[in-house]
Structures are given as structure tokens and as C-alpha cells.
C-alpha positions in Angstrom: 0.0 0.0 0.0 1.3 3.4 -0.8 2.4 5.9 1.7 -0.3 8.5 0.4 -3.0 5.6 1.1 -2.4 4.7 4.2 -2.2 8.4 5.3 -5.7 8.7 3.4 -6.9 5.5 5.2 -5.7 6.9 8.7 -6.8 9.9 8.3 -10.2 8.6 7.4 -10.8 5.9 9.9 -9.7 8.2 13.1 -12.1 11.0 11.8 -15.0 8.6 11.9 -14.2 7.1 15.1 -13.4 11.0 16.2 -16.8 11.9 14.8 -18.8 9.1 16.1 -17.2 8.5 19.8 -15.8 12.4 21.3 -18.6 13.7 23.4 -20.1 17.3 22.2 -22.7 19.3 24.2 -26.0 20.3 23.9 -24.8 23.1 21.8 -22.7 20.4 19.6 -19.5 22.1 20.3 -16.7 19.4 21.2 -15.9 18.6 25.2 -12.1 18.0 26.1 -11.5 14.4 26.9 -8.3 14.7 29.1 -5.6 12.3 27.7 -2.1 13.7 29.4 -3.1 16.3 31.6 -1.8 19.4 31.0 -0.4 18.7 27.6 -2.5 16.7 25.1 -6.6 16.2 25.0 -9.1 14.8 22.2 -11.9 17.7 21.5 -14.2 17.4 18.6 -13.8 20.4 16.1 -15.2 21.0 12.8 -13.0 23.7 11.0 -14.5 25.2 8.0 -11.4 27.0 6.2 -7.5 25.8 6.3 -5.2 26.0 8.4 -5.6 28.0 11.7 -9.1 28.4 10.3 -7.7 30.8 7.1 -10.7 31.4 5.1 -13.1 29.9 7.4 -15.9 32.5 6.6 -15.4 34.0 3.9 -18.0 33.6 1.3 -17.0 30.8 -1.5 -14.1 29.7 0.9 -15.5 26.1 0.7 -14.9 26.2 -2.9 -11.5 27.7 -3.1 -10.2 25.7 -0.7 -11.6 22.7 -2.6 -10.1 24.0 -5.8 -6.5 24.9 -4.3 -6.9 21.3 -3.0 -7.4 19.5 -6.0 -4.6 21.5 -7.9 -1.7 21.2 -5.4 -2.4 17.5 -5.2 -2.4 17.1 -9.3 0.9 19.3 -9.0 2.2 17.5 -5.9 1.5 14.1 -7.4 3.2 15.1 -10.7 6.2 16.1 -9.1 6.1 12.6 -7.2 5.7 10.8 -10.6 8.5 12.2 -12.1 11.2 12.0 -9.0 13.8 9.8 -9.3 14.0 6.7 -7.4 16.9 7.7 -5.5 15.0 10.8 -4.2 13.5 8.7 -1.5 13.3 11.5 1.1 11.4 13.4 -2.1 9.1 10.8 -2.0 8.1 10.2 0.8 7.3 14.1 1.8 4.9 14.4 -1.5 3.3 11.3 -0.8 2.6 12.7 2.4 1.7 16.0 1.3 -0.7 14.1 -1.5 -1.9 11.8 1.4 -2.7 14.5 3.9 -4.7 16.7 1.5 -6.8 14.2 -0.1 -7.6 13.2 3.7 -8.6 16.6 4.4 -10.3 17.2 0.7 -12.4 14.0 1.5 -14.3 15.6 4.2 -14.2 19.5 2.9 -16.4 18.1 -0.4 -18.4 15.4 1.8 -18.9 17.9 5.2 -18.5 21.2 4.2 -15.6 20.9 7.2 -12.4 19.5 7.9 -12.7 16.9 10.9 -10.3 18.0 13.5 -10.1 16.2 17.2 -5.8 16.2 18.4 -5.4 19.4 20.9 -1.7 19.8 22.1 -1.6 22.3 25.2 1.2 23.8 27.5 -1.3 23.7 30.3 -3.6 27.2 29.3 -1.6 27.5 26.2 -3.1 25.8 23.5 -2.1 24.9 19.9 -5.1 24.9 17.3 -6.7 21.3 17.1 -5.3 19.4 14.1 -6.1 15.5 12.7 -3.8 12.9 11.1 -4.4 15.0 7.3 -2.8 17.9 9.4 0.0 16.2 10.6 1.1 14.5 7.7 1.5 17.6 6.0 3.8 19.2 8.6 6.1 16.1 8.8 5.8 16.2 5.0 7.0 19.9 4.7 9.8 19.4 7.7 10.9 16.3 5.0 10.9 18.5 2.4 12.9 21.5 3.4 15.5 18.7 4.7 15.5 17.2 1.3 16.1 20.9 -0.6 19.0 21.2 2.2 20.5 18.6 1.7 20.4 18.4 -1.9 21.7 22.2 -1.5 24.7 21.3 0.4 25.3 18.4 -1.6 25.4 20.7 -4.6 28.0 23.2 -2.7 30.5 19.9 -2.3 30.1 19.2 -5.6 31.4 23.0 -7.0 33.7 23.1 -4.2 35.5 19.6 -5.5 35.1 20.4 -9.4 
């Protein structure tokens, strides 16, 4: 199974069980479910735009999102296809790129919203809630930049031997 499918898969399956098992309140706003006190909780959170809610209400944001979505991951997935083999740390970052935001496309068209439930917190401090999709992407990008760095400085040997 590909890396991009299995981060789809993931994605998917702990956003229904997030969806169907996280208690919400009468209101239907998400309650915290402690998991390390202090520093990491489950909550239920639906989050209409991208990231840190960008977009969430403005009018047609739902369909530009959707759009942007759907080109990055043709352009993403082209780059992938055309990679060489020995760019494995290439690979693996688009694939997780492509995987986390199909997972997050998936439930903008079907919901209207992206499924979020993982909240990280320094006690009152808290980081915005994020799902697998979400953290695929940020490993992906961290993978990325590593792989441009090091293909940089690889580069700089090269000149400085020649």
C-alpha cells in the first residue's frame, strides 16, 4: 500500500471514530476528553477554512479551498511521478503531502468541514486542534525543506571539488 494511502486511510478511519465516539454538548461544540493532563486532549472540532481556520468564513471559501486542494495535489503528485527513485526522502514528503490533503479534501467536499479532534496544550496555552491529514502535512513539509537542504549542500560539495 502506498504511503499516500495509508495516510488517506488513517486519516479517514480516526475522523470517523473521532466523529462518532468524542462527546459534544448540547450546543454540539466538542468537550475536552483529558488524555495527558496538561499537555495533550481529544476535543471534537469541525473547522470550516484551512489551516488556523484561514478562510473559514469568507463567502466561497469552501470552494477555493476545494479548488487549491485539487490542484496542489495534481501538481504534488506530478512532481512525485516524475522524481527519481533515489529521491527517497522526495518521495516520501509528497506522498505525504498528496496523502494528507486528499484526507482533508475528503471531508471538505463530503462535510462542508475538515474533521479536527488532536489538541496539544502547554497547560492554558493551547495549539489549534489538528487531525492525522494535518500532521502528515507538517512532517511532509519538515521532510521536504530537509531534502532541498541537503540536496543544496550536496550541490556546494560538488562545485567546491570540481
Amino acid at each position: 500500500m502506498s504511503v499516500s494511502a495509508l495516510v488517506v486511510l488513517t486519516d479517514q478511519l480516526t475522523k470517523l471514530w473521532a466523529r462518532t465516539s468524542l462527546p459534544v454538548d448540547g450546543s454540539g461544540r466538542g468537550i475536552r476528553v483529558p488524555i495527558l493532563d496538561g499537555y495533550f486532549d481529544l476535543v471534537l472540532a469541525h473547522n470550516p477554512g484551512a489551516a488556523f481556520n484561514f478562510l473559514a468564513g469568507a463567502d466561497g471559501g469552501r470552494i477555493v479551498l476545494t479548488a487549491l486542494g485539487l490542484v496542489a495535489v495534481a501538481a504534488i503528485s506530478w512532481m512525485a511521478a516524475r522524481a527519481r527513485e533515489d529521491q527517497i526522502g522526495l518521495i516520501v514528503a509528497l506522498s505525504l503531502m498528496v496523502g494528507g490533503a486528499v484526507g482533508n479534501l475528503i471531508d471538505r467536499i463530503r462535510f462542508g468541514t475538515v474533521t479536527d479532534f488532536v489538541l496539544w496544550h502547554w497547560h492554558e496555552h493551547t495549539w489549534p486542534v489538528f487531525n492525522v491529514a494535518d500532521a502528515c502535512l507538517s512532517v511532509s513539509i519538515a521532510v521536504f525543506v530537509l531534502h532541498i537542504m541537503r540536496g543544496g549542500a550536496r550541490a556546494r560539495r560538488a562545485a567546491q571539488s570540481a
